[in-house]
N, C-alpha and C positions, 0 to 999 in steps of 0.2 A: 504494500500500500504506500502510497505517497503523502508527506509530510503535507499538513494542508494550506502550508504555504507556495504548494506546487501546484495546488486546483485556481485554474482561470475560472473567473462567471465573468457571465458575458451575457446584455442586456440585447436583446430582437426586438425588433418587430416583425410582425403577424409573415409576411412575408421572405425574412429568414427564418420566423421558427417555423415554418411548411419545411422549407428548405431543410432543416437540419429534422424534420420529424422523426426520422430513424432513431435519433438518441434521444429523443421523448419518449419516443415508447421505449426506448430497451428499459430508461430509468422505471415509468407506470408500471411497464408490465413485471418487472420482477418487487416492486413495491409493492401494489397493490393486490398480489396474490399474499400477501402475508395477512396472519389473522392480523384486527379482525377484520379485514375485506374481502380475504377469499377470491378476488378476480381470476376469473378464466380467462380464456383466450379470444371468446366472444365479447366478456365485457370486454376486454382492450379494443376491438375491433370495433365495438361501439362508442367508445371513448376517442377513438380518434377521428371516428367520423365525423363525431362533433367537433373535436378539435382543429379538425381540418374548414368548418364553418365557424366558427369564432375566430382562426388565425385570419381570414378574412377578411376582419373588422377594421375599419381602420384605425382603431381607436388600442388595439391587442397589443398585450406587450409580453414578453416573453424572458425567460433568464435560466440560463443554459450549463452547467459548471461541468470542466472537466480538467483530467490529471494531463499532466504538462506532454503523454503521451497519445494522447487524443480521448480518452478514455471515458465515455459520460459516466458523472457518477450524481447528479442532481438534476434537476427543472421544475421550473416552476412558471405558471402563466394564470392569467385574466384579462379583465379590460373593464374600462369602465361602464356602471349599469344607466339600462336606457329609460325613459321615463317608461317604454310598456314591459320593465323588466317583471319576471314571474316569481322572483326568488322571493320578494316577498310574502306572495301569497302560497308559500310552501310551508309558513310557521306555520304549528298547530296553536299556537294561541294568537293573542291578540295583538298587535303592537301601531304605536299611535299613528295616523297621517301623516303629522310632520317629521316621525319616524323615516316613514316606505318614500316619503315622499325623494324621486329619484328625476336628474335633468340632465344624464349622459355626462353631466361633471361634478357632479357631488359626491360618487359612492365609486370605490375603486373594488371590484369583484374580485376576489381571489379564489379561481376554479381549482385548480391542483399543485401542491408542491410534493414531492418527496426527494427522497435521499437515500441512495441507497446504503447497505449497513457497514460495510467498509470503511466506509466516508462520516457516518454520525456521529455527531459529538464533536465535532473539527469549526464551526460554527459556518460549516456551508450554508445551511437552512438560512441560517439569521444573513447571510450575502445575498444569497437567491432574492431574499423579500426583500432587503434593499434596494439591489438592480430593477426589483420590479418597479417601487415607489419613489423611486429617486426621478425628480425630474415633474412627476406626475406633480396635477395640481388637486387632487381631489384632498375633500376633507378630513375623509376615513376610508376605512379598508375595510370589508366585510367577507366573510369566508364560512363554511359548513367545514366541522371536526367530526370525527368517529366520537363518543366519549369513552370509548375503550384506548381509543390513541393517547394512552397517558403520555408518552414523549411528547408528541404532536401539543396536546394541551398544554402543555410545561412551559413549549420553549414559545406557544403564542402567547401565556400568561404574561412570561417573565419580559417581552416585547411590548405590552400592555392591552392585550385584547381585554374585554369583556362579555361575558354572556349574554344575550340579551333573551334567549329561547331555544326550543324544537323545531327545527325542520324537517321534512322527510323529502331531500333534494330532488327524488324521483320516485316512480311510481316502485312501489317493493322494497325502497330502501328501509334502511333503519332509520329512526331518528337519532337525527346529525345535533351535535350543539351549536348552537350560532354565533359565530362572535366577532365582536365590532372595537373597533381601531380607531380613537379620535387621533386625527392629524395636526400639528400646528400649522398654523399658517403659514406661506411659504414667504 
């Protein structure tokens, strides 16, 4: 493994990370088969289909880490939410207007990051979410957790998320915890 002052991250847009999609998925798909996610080969297959319609966006931003040998071993992407964004209304309870209320620059969505296990604990994750929010002007950051993902919880905590609820990001999921990221102003 490489010391993790030898991992590059490296911030995209939507139309580099199409480009580099291959090491999207090598990092999702061997992440996301770990409990508790359990992904198969067809959730990846569907996760990048979407990914491939959100890298699209013009608004997508993307953040890509690897070993000084080319080696992906992170990524992470979102973009910002539009006013007919649906995440919202995927809480199961209730949360105020001024809350949901969303105008393509207010809310920065954070779709996926992981890391694979080699690499954890190196503070890749905490680069990744940098590169993503660096630059951007949005006011917060919002994102769906496992809450089995105790690491995942930790190191969004220790970042300063907070909970705000239950989602159930898609149809069959589990309920995801929600949690949101005030920004300072830029």
């Amino acid at each position: 493994m490489n010391p993790p002052d030898t991992i590059t991250v490296e911030a995209l847009d939507g139309e580099g990370a199409a480009q580099a999609e291959e090491d999207f998925s090598t990092v999702y798909a061997e992440v996301f088969a770990e409990p508790p996610y359990h992904e198969t080969d067809d959730d990846v297959a569907d996760a990048f289909r979407r990914f491939r319609a959100q890298a699209r966006k013009p608004t997508f931003r993307g953040a890509l880490a690897h070993t000084a040998e080319g080696e992906p071993v992170g990524m992470a992407f979102g973009y910002p939410l539009g006013a007919g964004t649906e995440w919202w209304g995927r809480l199961v309870g209730p949360v105020s207007e001024e809350m949901r209320s969303e105008d393509g620059h207010r809310t920065f969505g954070l779709m996926e990051m992981a890391v694979r296990i080699p690499w954890r604990r190196h503070g890749v994750a905490r680069r990744l979410h940098e590169a993503l929010l660096t630059g951007g002007q949005e006011e917060r950051s919002l994102l769906n957790v496992h809450p089995s993902s105790e690491a995942a919880q930790a190191a969004y905590r220790s970042w300063g998320y907070r909970r705000i609820g239950e989602a159930r990001p898609w149809h069959g999921a589990d309920l995801h915890d929600v949690l949101l990221l005030d920004r300072p102003p830029a």
